[in-house]
C-alpha positions in Angstrom: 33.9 -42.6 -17.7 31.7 -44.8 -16.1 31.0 -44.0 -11.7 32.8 -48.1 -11.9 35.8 -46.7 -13.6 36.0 -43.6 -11.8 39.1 -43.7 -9.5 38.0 -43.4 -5.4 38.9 -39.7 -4.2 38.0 -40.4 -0.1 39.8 -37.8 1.7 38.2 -39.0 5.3 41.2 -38.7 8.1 43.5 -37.6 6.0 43.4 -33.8 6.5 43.5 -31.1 3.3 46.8 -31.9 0.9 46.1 -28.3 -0.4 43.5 -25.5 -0.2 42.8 -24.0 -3.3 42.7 -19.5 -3.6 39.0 -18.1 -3.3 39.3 -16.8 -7.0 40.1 -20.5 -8.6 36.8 -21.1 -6.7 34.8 -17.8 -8.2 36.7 -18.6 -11.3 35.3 -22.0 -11.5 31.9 -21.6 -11.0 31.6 -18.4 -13.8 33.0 -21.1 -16.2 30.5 -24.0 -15.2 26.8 -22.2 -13.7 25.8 -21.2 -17.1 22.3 -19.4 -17.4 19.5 -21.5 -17.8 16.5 -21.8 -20.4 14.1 -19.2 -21.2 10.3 -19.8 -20.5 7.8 -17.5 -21.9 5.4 -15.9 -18.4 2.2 -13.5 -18.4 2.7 -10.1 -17.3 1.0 -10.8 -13.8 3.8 -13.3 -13.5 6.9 -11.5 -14.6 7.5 -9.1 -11.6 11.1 -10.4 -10.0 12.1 -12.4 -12.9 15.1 -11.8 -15.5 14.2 -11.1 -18.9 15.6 -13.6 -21.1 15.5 -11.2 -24.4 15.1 -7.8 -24.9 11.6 -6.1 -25.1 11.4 -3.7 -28.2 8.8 -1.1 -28.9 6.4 -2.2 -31.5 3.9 1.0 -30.6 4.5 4.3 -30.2 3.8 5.6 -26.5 2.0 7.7 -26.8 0.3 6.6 -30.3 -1.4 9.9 -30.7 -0.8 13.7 -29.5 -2.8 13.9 -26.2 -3.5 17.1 -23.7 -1.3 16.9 -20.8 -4.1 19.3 -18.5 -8.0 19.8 -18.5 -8.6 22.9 -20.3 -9.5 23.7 -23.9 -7.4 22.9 -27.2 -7.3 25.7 -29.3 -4.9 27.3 -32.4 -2.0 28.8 -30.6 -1.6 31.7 -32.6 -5.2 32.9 -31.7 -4.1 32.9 -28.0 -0.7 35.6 -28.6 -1.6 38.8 -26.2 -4.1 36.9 -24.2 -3.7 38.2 -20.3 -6.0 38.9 -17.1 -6.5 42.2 -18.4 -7.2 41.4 -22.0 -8.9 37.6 -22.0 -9.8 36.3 -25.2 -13.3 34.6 -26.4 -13.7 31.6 -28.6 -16.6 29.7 -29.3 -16.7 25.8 -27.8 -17.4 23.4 -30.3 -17.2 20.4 -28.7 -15.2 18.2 -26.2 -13.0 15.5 -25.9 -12.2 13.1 -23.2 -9.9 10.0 -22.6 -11.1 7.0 -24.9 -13.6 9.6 -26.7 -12.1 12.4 -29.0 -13.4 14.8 -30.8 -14.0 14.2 -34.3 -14.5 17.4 -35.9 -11.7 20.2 -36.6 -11.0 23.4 -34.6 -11.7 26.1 -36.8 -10.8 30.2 -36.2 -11.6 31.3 -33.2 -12.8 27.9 -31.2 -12.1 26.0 -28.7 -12.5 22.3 -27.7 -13.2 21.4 -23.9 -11.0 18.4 -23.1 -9.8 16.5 -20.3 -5.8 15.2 -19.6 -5.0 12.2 -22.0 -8.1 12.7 -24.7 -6.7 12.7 -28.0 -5.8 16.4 -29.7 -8.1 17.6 -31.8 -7.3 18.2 -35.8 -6.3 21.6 -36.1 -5.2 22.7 -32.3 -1.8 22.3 -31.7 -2.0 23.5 -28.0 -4.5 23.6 -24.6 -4.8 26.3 -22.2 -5.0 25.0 -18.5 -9.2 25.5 -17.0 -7.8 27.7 -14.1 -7.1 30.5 -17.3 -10.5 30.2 -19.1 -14.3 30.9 -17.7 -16.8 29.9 -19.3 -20.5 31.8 -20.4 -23.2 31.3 -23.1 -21.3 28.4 -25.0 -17.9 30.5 -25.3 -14.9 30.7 -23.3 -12.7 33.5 -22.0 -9.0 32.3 -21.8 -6.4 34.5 -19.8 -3.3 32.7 -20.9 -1.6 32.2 -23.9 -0.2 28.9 -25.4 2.5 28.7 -27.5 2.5 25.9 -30.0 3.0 22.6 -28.3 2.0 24.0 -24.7 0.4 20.9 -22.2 0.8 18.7 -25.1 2.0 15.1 -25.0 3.4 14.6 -28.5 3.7 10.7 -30.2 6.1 9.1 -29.9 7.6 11.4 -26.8 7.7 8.4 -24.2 9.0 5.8 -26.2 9.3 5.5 -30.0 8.8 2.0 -32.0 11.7 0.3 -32.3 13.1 1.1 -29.4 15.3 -1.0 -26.9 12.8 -0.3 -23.5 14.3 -3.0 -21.2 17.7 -4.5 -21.8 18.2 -9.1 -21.1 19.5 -9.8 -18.2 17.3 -6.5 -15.7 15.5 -7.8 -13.1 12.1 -7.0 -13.7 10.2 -4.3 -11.3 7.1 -3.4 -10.8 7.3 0.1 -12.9 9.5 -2.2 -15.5 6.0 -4.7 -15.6 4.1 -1.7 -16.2 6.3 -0.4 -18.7 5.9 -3.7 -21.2 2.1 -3.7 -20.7 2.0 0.2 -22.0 3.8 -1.2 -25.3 0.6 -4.3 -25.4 2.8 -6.6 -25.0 1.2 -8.8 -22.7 3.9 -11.8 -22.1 7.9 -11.9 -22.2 11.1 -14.3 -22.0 12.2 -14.5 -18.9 15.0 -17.0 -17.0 14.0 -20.4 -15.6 14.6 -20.1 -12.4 17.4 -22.4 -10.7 15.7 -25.4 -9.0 18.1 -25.9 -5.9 18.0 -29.1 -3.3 19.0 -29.0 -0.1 20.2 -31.6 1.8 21.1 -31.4 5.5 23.2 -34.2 6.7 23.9 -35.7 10.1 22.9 -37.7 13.0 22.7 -34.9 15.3 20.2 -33.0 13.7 16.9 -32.7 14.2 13.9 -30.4 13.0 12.7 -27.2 15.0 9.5 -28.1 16.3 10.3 -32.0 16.9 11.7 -33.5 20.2 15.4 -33.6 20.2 17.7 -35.7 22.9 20.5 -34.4 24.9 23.1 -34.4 22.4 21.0 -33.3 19.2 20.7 -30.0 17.8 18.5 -28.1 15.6 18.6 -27.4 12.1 19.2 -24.4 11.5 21.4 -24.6 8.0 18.0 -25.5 6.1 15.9 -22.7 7.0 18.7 -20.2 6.6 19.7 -22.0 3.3 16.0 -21.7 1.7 15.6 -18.4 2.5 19.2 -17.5 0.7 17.9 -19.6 -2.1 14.5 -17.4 -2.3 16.9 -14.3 -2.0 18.8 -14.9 -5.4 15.8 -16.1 -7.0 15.9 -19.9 -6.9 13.2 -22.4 -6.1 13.4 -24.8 -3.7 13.3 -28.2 -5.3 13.5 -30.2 -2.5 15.2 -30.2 1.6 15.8 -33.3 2.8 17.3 -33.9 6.1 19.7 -37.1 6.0 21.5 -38.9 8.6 25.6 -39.7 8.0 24.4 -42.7 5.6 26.4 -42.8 2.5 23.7 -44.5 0.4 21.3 -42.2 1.2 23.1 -39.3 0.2 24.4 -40.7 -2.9 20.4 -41.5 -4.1 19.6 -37.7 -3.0 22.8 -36.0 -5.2 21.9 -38.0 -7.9 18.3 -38.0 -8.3 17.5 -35.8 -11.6 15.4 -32.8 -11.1 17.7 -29.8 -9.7 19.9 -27.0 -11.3 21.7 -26.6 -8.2 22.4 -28.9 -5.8 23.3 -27.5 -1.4 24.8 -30.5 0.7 25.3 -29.0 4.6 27.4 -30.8 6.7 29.4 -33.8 5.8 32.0 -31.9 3.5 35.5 -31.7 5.7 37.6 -34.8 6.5 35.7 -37.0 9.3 34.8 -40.3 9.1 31.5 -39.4 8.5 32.2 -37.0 5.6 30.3 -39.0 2.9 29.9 -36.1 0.6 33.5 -35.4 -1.3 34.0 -39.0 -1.9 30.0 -39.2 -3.5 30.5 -36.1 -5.4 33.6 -37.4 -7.0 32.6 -40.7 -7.7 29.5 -39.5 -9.1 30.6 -36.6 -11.2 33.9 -34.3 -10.4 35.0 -32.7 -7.4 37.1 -29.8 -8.5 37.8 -28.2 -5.1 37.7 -29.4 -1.6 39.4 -27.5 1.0 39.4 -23.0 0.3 42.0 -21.0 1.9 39.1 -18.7 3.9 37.6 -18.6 7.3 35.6 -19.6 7.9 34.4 -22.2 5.5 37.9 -23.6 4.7 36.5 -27.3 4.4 33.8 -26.1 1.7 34.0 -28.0 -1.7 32.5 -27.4 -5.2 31.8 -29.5 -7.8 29.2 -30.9 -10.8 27.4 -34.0 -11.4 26.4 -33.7 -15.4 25.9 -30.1 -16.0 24.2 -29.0 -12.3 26.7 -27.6 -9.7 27.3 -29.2 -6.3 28.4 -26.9 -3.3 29.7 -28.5 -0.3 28.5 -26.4 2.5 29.9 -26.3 6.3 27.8 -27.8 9.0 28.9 -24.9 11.2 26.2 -22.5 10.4 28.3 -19.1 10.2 30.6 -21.2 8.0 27.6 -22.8 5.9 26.2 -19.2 5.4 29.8 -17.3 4.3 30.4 -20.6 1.8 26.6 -20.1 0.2 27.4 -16.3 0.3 30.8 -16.6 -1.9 30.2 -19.4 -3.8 26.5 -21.3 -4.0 24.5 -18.0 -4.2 26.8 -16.5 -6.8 25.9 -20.2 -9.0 22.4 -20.0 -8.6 22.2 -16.2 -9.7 24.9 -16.5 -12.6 22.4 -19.8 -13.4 19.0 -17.4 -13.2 20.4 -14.8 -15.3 21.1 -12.2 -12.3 24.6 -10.7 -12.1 27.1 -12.5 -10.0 28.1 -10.2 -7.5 27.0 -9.6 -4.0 23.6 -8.9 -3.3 24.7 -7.2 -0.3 24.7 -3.4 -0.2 27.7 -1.8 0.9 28.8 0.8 2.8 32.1 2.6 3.7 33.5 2.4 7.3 36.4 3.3 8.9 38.2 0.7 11.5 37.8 1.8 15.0 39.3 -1.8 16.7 41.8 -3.8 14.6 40.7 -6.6 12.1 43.2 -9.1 12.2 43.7 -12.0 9.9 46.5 -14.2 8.1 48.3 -13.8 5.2 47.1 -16.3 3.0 43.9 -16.8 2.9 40.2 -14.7 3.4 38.8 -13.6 6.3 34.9 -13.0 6.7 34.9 -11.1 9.5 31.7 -9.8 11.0 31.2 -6.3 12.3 29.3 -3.9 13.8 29.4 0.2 14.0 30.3 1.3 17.2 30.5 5.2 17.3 30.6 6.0 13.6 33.2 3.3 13.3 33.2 -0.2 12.8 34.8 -3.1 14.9 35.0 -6.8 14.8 32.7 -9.1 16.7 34.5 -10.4 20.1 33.2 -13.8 19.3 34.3 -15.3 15.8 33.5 -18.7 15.9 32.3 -20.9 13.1 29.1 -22.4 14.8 28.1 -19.0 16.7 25.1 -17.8 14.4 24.0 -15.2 16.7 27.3 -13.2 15.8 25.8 -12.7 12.3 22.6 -11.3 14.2 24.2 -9.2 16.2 26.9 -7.5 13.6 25.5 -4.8 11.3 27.4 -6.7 8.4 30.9 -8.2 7.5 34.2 -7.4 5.8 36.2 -9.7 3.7 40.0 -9.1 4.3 41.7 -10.5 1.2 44.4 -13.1 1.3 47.6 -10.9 0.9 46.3 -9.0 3.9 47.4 -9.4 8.0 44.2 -7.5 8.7 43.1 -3.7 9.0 45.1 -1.3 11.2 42.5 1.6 13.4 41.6 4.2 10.7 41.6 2.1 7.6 38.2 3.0 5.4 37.3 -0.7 3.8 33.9 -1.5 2.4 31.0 -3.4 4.6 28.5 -5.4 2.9 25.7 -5.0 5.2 23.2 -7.4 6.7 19.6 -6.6 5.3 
């Protein structure tokens, strides 16, 4: 259907017919942020990114039998009965170090000096640590004996070819980096990571840093926005700050270039509430008005396959709608798992957390004496709340709240 033929959805002054559950909201956006491409990215590069594919051992780690301690490889056998009281001489016929083995064979009764991670000699199948031996005249005097296999890193022990190391989908660490560059691989698949644009709307708003009048505020949705973004591994394609101009908005949701697209402000029912009425006329609006607090007036949507999240302008309400919905998008669309990326932690209610049946509560908290209690001041544009509480609780919708002693789960503020 062309945007001509597309019938006009503007819901400005007419209030919400209907606010749709928080699940048909999750339940949408699992269905339409699918994962993106995979881009092939040097190791130096891959540290934070999601492997697109799995990495599979083609070596052996180690590919040889190596000494685990500086000492001296020997035949086991020759070492049985060796003690402080009753050391045992073998001639040293050589050495081997890291990079530089020995090439000859330990014969009866000798000994090779070598140092943690050369390559075992032929015919030694053990080493005896250098705090048991003493050296004199080109022989050494061990005072330990070493059963077969003793401080020796066998083939194959770490990780055997063939091998799944590192499953798709793992966020890749630092000791994960390390791990691929063991096996010589030097480059993997990884998830392209969500492009997301930001766009700030209203008259009101002005930068931090540039003069502002009387009634004007500052921006502080974009900044809080980017760093969320940067959090669940997206890019920032663009962040645009727009006044209440329907034109302008409609060029900046439909210029090509992002995988996710934020619009702040601009999404509930005012007259100046461009952005569900541009959404739908340039792609579908699936849901406008949630059954939450705050963030009831969020929205969600798509224009050709990138998701569009209608955020708040009130900045605790813009953060809890990015939180349940936007930032979920952009990490199911960078190959990251879906939930939270909060960690939680279990409290018990010292002061009541009240709520409605009927829809969800984000209710920030704080611990107060080992037990946690709801902020005094709730409100949907008061953004130091979420400075001041420790973290927040999400009372579900067949829930009036959480009576004094009730142990419920706090995703905390990190």
């Amino acid at each position: 259907m062309t945007a001509a033929a597309r019938p006009s959805v503007d819901v400005r002054m007419h209030g919400f017919s209907q606010r749709a559950e928080v699940g048909s909201v999750l339940a949408w956006i699992d269905e339409h942020a699918t994962r993106l491409d995979a881009i092939k990215v040097a190791l130096d590069d891959a540290a934070g990114r999601v492997l697109a594919a799995p990495v599979v051992a083609t070596v052996d780690v180690p590919e040889f039998d190596r000494a685990a301690m500086d000492g001296y490889a020997v035949r086991s056998a020759e070492t049985s009965g060796a003690g402080d009281y009753n050391p045992l001489a073998f001639g040293i016929v050589g050495q081997a170090f890291p990079g530089r083995p020995f090439e000859g064979v330990v014969g009866e009764g000798c000994a090779v000096r070598i140092m943690t991670g050369a390559p075992l000699p032929a015919g030694a199948d053990a080493v005896v640590p250098a705090e048991y031996a003493q050296e004199k005249d080109g022989r050494v005097e061990l005072t330990q004996a070493a059963g077969s296999g003793k401080h020796v890193g066998r083939r194959g022990e770490d990780i055997r070819t063939g091998t799944t190391v590192l499953d798709s989908g793992r966020r890749l660490r630092a000791q994960d980096v390390g791990l691929v560059a063991s096996l010589g691989i030097a480059e993997v698949a990884v998830v392209v990571r969500p492009r997301v644009r930001i766009l700030v709307t209203g008259n009101e708003i002005v930068n931090a840093g540039e003069a502002k009048g009387v009634h004007q505020i500052y921006d502080a949705n974009s900044p809080m926005l980017a760093s969320l973004v940067a959090r669940d591994g997206g890019i920032v394609e663009r962040k645009l700050r727009l006044a209440d101009d329907a034109d302008a908005l409609r060029a900046a949701l439909t210029a090509p270039g992002a995988d996710v697209v934020l619009v702040s402000g601009g999404s509930s029912v005012g007259r100046e509430d461009h952005a569900p009425r541009l959404l739908a006329e340039a792609g579908e609006l699936a849901i406008h008005g949630v059954a939450m607090r705050p963030s009831s007036p969020a929205g969600v949507g798509r224009i050709g396959d990138v998701p569009v999240f209608l955020l708040p302008g009130n900045p605790v309400s813009c953060l809890c709608a990015y939180d349940f919905f936007a930032g979920r998008a952009i990490r199911l669309r960078g190959g990251r798992p879906p939930d939270w990326p909060h960690r939680a932690r279990e409290g018990v209610v010292g002061r009541k957390i009240a709520s409605a049946v009927g829809r969800v509560d984000y209710c920030r908290v704080r611990w107060a004496d080992d037990s946690i209690e709801p902020l005094a001041l709730a409100g949907a544009s008061i953004l130091s709340s979420t400075t001041r509480a420790d973290g927040f609780v999400i009372v579900p919708a067949e829930s009036e709240g959480y009576a004094p002693g009730t142990t419920v789960t706090v995703y905390l503020y990190e």
